[in-house]
C-alpha positions as CSV (number, residue, x, y, z in Angstrom):
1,X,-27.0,5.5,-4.1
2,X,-23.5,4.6,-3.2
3,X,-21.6,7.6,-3.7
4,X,-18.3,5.8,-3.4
5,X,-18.4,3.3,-6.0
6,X,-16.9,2.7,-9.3
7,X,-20.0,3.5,-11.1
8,X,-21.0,6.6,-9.2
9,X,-17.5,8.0,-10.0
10,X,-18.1,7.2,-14.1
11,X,-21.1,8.7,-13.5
12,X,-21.7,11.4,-11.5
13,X,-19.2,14.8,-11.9
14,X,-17.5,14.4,-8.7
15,X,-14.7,17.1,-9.2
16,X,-16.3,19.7,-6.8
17,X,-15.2,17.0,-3.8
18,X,-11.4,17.2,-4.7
19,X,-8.7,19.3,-5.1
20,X,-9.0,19.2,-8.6
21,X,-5.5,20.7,-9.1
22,X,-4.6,16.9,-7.9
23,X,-7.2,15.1,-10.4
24,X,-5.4,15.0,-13.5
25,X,-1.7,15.0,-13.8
26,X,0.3,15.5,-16.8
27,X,3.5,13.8,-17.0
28,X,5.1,15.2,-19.0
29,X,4.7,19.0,-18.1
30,X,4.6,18.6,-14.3
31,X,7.7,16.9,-13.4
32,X,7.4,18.0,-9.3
33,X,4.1,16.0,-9.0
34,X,5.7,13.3,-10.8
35,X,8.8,13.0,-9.1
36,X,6.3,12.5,-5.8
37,X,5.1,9.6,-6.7
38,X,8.5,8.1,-7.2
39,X,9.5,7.9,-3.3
40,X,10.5,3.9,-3.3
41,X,8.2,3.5,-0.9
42,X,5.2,3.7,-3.3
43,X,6.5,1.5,-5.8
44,X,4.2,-2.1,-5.9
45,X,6.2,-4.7,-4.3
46,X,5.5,-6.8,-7.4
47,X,6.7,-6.3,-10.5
48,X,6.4,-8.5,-14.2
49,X,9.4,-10.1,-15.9
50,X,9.2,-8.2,-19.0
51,X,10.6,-10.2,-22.1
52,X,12.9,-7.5,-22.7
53,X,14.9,-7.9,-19.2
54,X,14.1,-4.2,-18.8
55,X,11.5,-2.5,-16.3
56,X,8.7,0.0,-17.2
57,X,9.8,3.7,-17.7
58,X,8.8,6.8,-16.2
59,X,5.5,7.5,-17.1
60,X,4.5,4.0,-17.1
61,X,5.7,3.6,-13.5
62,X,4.1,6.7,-12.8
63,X,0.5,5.3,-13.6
64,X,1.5,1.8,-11.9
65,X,2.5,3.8,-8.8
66,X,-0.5,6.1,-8.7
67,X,-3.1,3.0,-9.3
68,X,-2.0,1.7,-6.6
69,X,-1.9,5.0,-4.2
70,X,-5.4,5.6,-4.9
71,X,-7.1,2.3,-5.3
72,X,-5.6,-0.4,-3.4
73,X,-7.7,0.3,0.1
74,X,-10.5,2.4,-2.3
75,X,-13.2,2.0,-4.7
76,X,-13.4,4.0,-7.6
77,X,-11.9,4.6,-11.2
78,X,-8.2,5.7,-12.7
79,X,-8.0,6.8,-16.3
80,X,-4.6,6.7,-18.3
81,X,-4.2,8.2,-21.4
82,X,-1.6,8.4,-24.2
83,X,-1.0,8.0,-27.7
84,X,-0.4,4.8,-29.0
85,X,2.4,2.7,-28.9
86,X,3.3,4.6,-25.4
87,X,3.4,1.3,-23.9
88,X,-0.4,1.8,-21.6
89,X,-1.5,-1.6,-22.4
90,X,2.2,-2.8,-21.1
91,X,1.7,-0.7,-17.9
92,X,-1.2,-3.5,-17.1
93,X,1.0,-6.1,-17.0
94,X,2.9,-4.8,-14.0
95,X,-0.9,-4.2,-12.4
96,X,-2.1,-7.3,-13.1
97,X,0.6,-8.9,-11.0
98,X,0.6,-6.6,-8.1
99,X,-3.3,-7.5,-7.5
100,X,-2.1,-11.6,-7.6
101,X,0.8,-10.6,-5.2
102,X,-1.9,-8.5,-2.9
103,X,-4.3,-11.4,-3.2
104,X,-1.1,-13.7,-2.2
105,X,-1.1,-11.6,0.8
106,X,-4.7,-12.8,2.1
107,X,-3.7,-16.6,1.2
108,X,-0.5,-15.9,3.5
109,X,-3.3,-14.9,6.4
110,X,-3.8,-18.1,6.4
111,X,-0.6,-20.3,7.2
112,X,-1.8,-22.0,9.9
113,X,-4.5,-23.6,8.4
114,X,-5.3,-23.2,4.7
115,X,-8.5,-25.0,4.8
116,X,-9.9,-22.5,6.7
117,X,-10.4,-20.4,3.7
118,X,-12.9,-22.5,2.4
119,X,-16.5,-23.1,3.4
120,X,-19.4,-25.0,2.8
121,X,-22.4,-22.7,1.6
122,X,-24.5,-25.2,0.3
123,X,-25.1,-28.4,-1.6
124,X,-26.0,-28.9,-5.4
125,X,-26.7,-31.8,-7.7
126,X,-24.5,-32.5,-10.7
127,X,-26.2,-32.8,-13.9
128,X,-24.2,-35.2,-15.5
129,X,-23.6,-36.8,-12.2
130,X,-24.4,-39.6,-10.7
131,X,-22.7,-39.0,-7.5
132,X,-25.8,-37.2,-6.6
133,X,-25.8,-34.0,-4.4
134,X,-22.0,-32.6,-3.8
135,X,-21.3,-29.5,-2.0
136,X,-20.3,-26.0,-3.3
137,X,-17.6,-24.3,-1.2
138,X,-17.5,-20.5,-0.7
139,X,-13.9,-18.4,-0.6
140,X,-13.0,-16.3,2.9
141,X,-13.9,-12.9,2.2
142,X,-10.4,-12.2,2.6
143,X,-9.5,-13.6,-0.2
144,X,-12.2,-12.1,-2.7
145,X,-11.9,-8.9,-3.9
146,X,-8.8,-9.8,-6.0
147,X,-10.9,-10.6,-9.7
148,X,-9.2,-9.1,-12.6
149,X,-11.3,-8.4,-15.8
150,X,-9.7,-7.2,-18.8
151,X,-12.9,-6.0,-20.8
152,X,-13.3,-3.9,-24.0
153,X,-15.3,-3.2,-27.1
154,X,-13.1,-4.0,-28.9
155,X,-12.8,-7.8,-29.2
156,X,-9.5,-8.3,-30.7
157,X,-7.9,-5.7,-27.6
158,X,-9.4,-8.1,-25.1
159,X,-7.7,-11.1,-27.1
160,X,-4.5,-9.8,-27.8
161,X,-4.1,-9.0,-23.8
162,X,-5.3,-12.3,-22.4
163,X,-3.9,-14.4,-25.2
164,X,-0.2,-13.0,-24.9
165,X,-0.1,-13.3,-20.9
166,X,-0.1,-16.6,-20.8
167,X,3.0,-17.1,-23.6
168,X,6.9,-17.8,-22.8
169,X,7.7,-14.8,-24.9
170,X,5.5,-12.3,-22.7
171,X,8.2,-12.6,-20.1
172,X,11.8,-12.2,-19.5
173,X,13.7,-15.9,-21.0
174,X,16.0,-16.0,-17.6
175,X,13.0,-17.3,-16.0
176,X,11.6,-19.7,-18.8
177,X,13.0,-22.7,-17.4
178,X,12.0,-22.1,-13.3
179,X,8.8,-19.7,-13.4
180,X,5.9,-22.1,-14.2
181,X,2.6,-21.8,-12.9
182,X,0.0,-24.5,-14.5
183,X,2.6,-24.3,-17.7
184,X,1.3,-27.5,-19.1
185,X,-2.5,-26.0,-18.9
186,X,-1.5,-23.1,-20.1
187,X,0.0,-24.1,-23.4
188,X,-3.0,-26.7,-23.7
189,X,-5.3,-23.5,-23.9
190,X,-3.4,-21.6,-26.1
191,X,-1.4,-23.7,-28.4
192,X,1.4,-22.5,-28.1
193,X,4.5,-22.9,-25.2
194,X,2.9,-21.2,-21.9
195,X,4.6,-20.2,-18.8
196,X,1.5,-20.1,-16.9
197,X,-2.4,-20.2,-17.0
198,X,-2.9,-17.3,-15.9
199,X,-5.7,-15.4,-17.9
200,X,-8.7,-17.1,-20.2
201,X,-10.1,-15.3,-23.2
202,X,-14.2,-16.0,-22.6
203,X,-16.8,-14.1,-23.8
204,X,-18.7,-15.5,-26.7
205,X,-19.8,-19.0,-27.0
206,X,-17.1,-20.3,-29.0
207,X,-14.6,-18.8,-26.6
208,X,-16.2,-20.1,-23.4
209,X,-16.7,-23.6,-25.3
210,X,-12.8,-23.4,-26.4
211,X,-11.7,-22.8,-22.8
212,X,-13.5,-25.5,-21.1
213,X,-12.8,-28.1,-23.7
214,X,-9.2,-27.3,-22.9
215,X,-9.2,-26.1,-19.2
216,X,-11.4,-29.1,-17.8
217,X,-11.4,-32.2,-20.1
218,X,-8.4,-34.1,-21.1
219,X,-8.1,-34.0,-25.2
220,X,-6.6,-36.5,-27.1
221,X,-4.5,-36.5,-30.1
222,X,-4.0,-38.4,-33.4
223,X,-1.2,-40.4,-31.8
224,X,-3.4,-41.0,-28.8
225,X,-1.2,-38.5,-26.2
226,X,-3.4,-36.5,-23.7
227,X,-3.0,-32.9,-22.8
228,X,-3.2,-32.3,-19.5
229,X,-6.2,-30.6,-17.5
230,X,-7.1,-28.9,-14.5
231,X,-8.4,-32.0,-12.9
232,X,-5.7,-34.2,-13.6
233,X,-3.9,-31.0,-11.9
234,X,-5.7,-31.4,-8.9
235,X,-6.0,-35.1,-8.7
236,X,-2.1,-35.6,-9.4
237,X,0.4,-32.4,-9.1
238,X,3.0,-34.5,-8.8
239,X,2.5,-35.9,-11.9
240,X,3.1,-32.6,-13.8
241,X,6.3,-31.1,-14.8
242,X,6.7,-28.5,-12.9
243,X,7.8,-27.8,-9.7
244,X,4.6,-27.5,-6.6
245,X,6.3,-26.1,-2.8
246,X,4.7,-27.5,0.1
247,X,2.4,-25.4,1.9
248,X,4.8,-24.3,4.6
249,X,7.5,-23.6,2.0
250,X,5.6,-21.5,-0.2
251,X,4.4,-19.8,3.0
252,X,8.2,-19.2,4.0
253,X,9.4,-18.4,0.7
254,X,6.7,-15.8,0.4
255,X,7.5,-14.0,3.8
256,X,11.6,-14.3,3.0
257,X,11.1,-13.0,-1.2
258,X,8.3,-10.0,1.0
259,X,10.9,-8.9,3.4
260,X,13.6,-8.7,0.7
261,X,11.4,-6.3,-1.3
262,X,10.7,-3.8,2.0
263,X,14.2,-4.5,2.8
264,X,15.3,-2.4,-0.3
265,X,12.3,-0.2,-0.4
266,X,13.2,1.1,3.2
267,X,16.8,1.6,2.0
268,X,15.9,3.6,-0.9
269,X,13.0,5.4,0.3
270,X,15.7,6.7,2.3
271,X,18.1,7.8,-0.3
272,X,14.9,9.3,-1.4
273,X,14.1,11.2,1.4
274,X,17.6,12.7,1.3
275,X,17.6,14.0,-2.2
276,X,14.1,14.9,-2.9
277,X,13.5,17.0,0.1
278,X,17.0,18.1,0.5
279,X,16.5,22.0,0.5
280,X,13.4,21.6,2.5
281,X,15.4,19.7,5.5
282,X,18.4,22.1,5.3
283,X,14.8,25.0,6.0
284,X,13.9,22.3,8.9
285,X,17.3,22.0,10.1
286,X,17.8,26.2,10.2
287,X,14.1,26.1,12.1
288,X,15.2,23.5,14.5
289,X,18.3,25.5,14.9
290,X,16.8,28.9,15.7
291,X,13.8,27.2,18.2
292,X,16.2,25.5,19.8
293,X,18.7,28.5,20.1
294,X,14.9,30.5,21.4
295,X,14.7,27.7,24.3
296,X,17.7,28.5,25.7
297,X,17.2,32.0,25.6
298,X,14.0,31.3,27.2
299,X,15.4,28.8,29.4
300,X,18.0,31.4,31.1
301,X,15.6,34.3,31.6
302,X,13.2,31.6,33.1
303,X,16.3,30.8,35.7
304,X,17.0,34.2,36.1
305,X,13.3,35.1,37.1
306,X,13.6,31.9,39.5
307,X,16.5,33.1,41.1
308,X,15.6,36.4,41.3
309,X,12.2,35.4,43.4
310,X,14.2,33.0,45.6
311,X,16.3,36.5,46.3
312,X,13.3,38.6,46.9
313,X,12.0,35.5,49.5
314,X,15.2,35.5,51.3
315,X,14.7,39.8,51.7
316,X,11.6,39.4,52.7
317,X,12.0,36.6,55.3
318,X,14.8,39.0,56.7
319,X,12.6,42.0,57.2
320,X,10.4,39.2,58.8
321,X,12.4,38.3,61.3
322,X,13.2,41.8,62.0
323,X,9.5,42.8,62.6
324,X,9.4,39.8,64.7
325,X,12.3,40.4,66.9
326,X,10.9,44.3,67.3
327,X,7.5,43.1,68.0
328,X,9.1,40.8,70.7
329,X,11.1,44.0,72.7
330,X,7.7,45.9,72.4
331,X,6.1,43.0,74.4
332,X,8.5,42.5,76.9
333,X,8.1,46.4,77.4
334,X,10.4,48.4,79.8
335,X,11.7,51.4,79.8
336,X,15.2,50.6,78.2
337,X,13.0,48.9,75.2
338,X,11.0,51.9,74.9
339,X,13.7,54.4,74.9
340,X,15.8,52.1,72.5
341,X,13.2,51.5,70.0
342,X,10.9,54.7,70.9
343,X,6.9,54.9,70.4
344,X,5.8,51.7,68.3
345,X,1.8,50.6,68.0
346,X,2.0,47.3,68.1
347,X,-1.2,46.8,66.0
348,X,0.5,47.9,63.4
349,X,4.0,46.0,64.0
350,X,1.4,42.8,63.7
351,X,-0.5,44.0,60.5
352,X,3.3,44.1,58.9
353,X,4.0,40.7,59.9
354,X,0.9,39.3,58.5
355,X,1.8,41.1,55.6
356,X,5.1,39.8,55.0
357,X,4.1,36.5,56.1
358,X,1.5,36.7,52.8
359,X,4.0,38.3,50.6
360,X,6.3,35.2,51.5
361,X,3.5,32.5,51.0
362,X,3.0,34.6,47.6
363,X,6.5,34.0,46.5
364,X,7.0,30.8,47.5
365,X,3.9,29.8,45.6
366,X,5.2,31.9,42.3
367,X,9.1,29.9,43.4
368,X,7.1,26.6,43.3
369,X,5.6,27.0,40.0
370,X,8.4,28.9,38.2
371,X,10.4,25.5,39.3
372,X,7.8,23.7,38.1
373,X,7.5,25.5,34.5
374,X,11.3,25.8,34.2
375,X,12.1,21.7,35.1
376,X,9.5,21.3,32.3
377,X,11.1,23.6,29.9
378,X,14.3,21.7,30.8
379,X,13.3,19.1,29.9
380,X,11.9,20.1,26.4
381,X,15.4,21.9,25.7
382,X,17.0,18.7,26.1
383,X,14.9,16.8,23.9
384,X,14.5,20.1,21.7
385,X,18.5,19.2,21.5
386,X,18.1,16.0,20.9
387,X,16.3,16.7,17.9
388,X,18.7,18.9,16.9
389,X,21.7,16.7,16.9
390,X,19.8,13.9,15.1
391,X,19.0,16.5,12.4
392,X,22.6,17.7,12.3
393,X,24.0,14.3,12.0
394,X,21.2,13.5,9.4
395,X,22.0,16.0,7.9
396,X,25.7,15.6,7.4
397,X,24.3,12.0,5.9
398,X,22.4,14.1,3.7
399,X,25.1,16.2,2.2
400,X,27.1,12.7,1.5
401,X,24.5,11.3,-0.4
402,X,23.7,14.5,-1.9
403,X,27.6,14.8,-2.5
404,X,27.4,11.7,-4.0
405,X,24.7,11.7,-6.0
406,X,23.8,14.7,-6.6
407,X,26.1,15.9,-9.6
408,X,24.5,14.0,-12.3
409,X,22.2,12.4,-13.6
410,X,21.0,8.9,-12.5
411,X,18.0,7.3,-12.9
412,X,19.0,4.8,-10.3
413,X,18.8,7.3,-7.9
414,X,17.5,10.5,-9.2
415,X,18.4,14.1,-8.1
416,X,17.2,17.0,-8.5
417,X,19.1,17.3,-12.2
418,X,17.7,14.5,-13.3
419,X,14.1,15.9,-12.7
420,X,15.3,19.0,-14.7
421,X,16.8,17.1,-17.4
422,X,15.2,17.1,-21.1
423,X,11.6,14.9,-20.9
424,X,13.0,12.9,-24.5
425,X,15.9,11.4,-22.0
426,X,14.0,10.6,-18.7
427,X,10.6,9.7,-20.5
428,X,13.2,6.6,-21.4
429,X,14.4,5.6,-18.0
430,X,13.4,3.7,-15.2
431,X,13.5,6.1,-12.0
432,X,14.4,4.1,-8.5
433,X,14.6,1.3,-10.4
434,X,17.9,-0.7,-10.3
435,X,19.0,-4.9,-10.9
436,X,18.5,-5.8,-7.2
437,X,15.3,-4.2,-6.7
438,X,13.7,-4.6,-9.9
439,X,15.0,-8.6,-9.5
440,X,13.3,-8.8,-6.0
441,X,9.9,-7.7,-7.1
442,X,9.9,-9.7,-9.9
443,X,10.5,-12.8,-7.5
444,X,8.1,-11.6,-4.8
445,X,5.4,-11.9,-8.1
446,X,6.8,-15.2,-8.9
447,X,6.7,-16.0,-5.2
448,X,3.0,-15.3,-5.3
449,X,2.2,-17.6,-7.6
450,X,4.0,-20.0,-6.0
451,X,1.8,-19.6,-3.3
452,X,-1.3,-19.7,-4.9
453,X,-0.1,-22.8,-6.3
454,X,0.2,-24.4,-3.4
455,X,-3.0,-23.1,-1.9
456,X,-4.8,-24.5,-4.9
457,X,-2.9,-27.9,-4.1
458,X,-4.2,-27.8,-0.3
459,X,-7.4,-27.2,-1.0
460,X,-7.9,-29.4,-4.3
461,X,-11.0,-31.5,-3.3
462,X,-12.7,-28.1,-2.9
463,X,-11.8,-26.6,-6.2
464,X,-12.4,-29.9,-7.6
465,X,-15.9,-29.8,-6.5
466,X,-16.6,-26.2,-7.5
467,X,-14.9,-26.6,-11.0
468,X,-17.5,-29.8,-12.0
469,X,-19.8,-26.9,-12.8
470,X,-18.1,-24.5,-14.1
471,X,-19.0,-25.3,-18.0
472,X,-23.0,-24.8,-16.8
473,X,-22.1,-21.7,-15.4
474,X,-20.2,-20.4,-18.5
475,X,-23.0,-21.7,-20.8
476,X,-25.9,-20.2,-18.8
477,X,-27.0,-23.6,-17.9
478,X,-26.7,-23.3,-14.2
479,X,-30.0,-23.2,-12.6
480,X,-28.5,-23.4,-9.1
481,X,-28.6,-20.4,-6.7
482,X,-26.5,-16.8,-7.2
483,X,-24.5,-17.4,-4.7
484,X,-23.3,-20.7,-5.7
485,X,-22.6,-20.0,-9.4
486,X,-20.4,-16.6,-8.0
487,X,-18.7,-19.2,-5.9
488,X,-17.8,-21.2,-8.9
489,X,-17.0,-18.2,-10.7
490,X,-14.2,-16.8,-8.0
491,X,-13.1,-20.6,-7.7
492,X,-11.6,-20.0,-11.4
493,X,-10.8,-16.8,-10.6
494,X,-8.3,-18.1,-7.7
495,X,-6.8,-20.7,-10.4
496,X,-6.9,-18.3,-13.4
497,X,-6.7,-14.0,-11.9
498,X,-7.6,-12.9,-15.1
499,X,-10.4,-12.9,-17.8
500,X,-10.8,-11.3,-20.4
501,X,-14.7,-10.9,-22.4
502,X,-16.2,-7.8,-24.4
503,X,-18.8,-5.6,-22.8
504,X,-21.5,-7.1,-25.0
505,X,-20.7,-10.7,-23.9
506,X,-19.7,-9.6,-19.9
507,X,-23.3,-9.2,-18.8
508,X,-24.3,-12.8,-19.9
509,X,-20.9,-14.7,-18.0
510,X,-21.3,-12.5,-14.9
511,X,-24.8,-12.0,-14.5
512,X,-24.9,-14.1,-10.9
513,X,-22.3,-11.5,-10.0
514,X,-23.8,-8.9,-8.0
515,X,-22.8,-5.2,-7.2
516,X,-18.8,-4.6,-6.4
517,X,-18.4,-8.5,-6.7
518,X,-15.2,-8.2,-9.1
519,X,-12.2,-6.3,-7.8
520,X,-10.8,-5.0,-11.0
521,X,-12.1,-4.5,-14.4
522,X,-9.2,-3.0,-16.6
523,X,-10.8,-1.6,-19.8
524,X,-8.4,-1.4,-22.8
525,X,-9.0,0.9,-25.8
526,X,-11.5,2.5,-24.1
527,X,-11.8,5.7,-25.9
528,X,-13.8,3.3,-28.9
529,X,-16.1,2.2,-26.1
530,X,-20.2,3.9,-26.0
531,X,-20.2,5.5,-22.7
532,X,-22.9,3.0,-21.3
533,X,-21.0,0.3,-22.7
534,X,-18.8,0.1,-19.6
535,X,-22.0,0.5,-17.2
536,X,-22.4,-3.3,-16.4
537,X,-18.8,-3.6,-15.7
538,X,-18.3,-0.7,-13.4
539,X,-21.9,-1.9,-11.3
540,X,-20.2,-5.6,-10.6
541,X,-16.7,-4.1,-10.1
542,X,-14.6,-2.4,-7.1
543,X,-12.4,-0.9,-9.4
């Protein structure tokens, strides 16, 4: 009955509550809606170190940016589609580590004190234990909402995705030597050299078997050499061979690697501003121009009527004072008087005073307001005008930038000509997207798993706790409480963000997760899916 959830948007036909000319959006044949989505200050601030050194292109970034948009403070569902080999499973990539560096941001809430993320929701004993009862810690609620599943019918999609994450060729080789996370895990699981352990392929009971004999449990070889475990991680760090920040360093080199990304997105979301909306601020400026040229008008007429009132006060006070001074000789009465001014009823001299004397109290009244009124219209002119030379100066900043680079075509920093250009060239450029920024996002990722890193390091007796049942959990052998196997569950999803299963398999490793427990299932291929396959997924998902 929730008619905002992932599965209520799969569905139920919920076009007749949009603007449906919004819904769908086709890339290539509407470039204006497109070109929308590409103000800088929409781009993720994270970004994936693609093996290639390059970025994602237009329509890829397109699909990043709009995920994002719609779905990073909503539930519900995004759908891209393409032929293959148009780089859609790529796109993912870039997803997958904008929802670690968003999850990184909740971890960051808590720089003071890192333990506070953790609680105690209950106790638990061990099977193979004899230790007895050991507790099972919860995760803030901050921090949850952040589980990536990569699920599909198709089981060798699911593979490919999780199994390439993980390898030193998924990412570009400038960073193979400083960006590890886990790496020594990671190639332990995969066979093969790993930059990080950052997805698991579960799912079937060989899978889940093959990833706990390798995750958990030190393995031995021929020679008698050990891999290296998640235990011995969190027992020993140090020991590994790969850099781990303290806590207040990744916390500092998270904020410093954050406000470098904003830094450029402010200065190109500006550039942005300019050139995009260009014709419609030279519109504002002319409007601004014309109101304010209509306030002055206004303004004088409003002095003029001011001044005129004062005049007609100042004649009537006169004519006043001349009632008054005849009303005075009448009084004093005597013949010269009399003679001099002649026959004058003095009822009425004083019915004509009172009437000035009204006609006065009138006008000062209408002065008093019209002084009111034009102070207040003053003072709106002036700002009006204030306004107005901001705009003019912004607007001669404008025409630079627009002089600048506006006569060709740039995919740094697009103009109008490059949205009108032919789609086969800008389908294979990178708008907005230049070496400094690109560089800075990719760090802010790395810079999130850094964090994590040392958030897992912090809190390592907890984890340690919660990971000692994670192979009953996996092999349905947990007879515990929901709430503690879900626990467990988003304990691995902290260490590892993404997992991958198929749909047939994803109802027996989640089934202690409840409704909108997972905050992202990403479905690949999944035009070969049944359309109740996905059901199960959407039910325990945000996303």
């Amino acid at each position: 009955n929730d008619n905002n959830s992932a599965l209520m948007y799969y569905l139920n036909n919920r076009y007749e509550v949009f603007d449906t000319e919004n819904l769908r959006v086709d890339v290539v044949k509407d470039k204006k809606k497109v070109s929308q989505s590409f103000d800088p200050a929409l781009f993720p601030n994270a970004a994936w170190p693609i093996s290639s050194g390059n970025s994602l292109v237009l329509s890829q970034q397109f699909a990043v940016n709009k995920i994002f948009e719609n779905l990073t403070h909503d539930n519900g569902i995004f759908s891209v589609n393409g032929p293959p080999g148009t780089g859609k499973t790529t796109l993912l990539k870039d997803v997958i580590a904008n929802i670690i560096y968003l999850r990184a941001c909740s971890i960051y809430e808590f720089r003071d004190n890192p333990q506070d993320a953790f609680k105690t929701i209950g106790n638990i004993t061990y099977k193979f234990s004899v230790q007895g009862e050991k507790p099972i810690y919860g995760l803030h609620p901050l921090i949850e909402g952040h589980e990536i599943v990569v699920a599909s019918a198709n089981n060798g999609a699911v593979q490919n995705i999780t199994n390439e994450l993980p390898l030193l060729s998924e990412i570009d080789s400038k960073y193979h030597d400083s960006f590890k996370y886990l790496s020594e895990i990671a190639s332990n699981v995969n066979g093969m050299p790993s930059w990080g352990m950052i997805s698991a392929t579960l799912g079937n009971k060989k899978n889940n078997y093959n990833f706990v004999n390798q995750f958990l449990l030190n393995n031995y070889d021929d020679e008698g050499d050990s891999s290296r475990s998640i235990f011995e991680f969190l027992k020993n760090p140090r020991y590994f061979n790969e850099k781990v920040m303290s806590w207040k360093e990744a916390c500092i080199n998270f904020k410093m690697k954050k406000d470098r990304v904003e830094y450029y997105k402010e200065q190109l979301s500006g550039l942005f501003e300019c050139l995009h909306n260009y014709k419609d601020n030279i519109k504002l400026h002319e409007e601004i121009k014309k109101e304010y040229a209509s306030y002055v008008e206004k303004y004088k007429k409003m002095k003029e009527d001011l001044i005129s009132k004062k005049l007609e006060q100042d004649k009537l006070q006169l004519e006043l004072e001349k009632e008054i001074r005849k009303k005075e000789k009448v009084e004093k009465g005597g013949l010269i008087n009399k003679i001099s001014i002649g026959t004058v009823d003095l009822v009425a001299l004083e019915d004509s005073i009172e009437v000035l004397k009204d006609k006065i109290i009138d006008v000062k009244h209408d002065i008093s307001d019209k002084s009111i009124d034009l102070r207040e219209h003053e003072k709106q002119t002036k700002d009006l005008y204030s306004t107005y030379l901001g705009h003019k100066d912004m607007m001669i900043k404008i025409q630079e930038v627009v002089k600048q680079h506006g006569g060709k075509v740039n995919p740094s920093i697009p103009n109008e000509k490059f949205w009108q250009a032919d789609d086969d060239i800008i389908q294979k450029l990178s708008p907005w997207i230049n070496k400094k920024f690109q560089e800075a996002r990719i760090e802010m990722f790395i810079a999130s798993l850094e964090l994590h890193k040392a958030f897992i390091v912090e809190n390592s007796d907890k984890i340690y706790n919660n990971l000692r049942s994670l192979k009953e959990v996996l092999e349905g052998d947990f007879q515990e409480k929901d709430i503690y196997s879900q626990a467990i569950l988003k304990t691995l999803f902290l260490i590892v963000p993404v997992v991958s299963t198929t749909f047939h398999s994803l109802g027996k490793i989640f089934q202690s997760m409840n409704k909108e427990s997972i905050g992202w299932l990403l479905i690949d291929e999944a035009g070969q899916a049944t359309p109740q396959s996905p059901v199960g997924g959407l039910f325990r998902s945000k996303r």
